[in-house]
N, C-alpha and C positions, 0 to 999 in steps of 0.2 A: 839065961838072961839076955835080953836084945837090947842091943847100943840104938838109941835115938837116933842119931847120924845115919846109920844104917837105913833104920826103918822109913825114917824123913825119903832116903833116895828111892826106897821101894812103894812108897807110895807115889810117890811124882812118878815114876814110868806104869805106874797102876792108871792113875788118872792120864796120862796124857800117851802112856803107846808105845813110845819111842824112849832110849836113853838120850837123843839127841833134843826133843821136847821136854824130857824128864830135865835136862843141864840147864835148857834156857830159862823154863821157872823157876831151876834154884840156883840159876846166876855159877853155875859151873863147869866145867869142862865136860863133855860127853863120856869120857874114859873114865871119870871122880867116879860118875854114875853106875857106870859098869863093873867099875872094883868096888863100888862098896854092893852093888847088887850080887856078886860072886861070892864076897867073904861073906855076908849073910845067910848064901844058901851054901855054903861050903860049914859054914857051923852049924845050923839046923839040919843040914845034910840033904836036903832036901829039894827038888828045883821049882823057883817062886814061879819063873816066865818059862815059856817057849819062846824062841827067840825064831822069828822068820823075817823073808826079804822085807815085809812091811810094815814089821813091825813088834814089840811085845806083845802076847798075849799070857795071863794068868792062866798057871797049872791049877789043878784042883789043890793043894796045898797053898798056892799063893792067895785064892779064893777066900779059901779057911784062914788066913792070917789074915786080912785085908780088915775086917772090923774090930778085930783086936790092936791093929798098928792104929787105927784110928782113934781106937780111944787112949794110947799112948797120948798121940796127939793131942787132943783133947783137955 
């Protein structure tokens, strides 16, 4: 089962790159971002992003969730 909270954070660094772009569209701290992006792939076990100097990019696992958190969304 995936916590909306969770999912909400992983799609704003989906869309926008960055945990630090992910924070300013959802009006949060950069770090909110990154811990709820951790515990998400720490229970799925899985790694959503690759994390580099510029930025997030989607693992193939984060890929395969990305239409599925959207239609949470939705």
């Amino acid at each position: 089962m995936f916590d909306w909270d969770d999912l909400k954070h992983f799609l704003a660094v989906a869309r926008h790159g960055s945990s630090t772009a992910a924070g300013r569209a959802l009006k949060v701290d950069q770090s909110t971002v990154q811990r709820r992006l951790v515990e998400l792939e720490r229970r799925i076990g899985q790694p959503l992003v690759e994390r580099r100097a510029t930025g997030y990019r989607l693992t193939r696992y984060g890929r395969d969730l990305l239409p599925h958190a959207e239609l949470v969304e939705q």
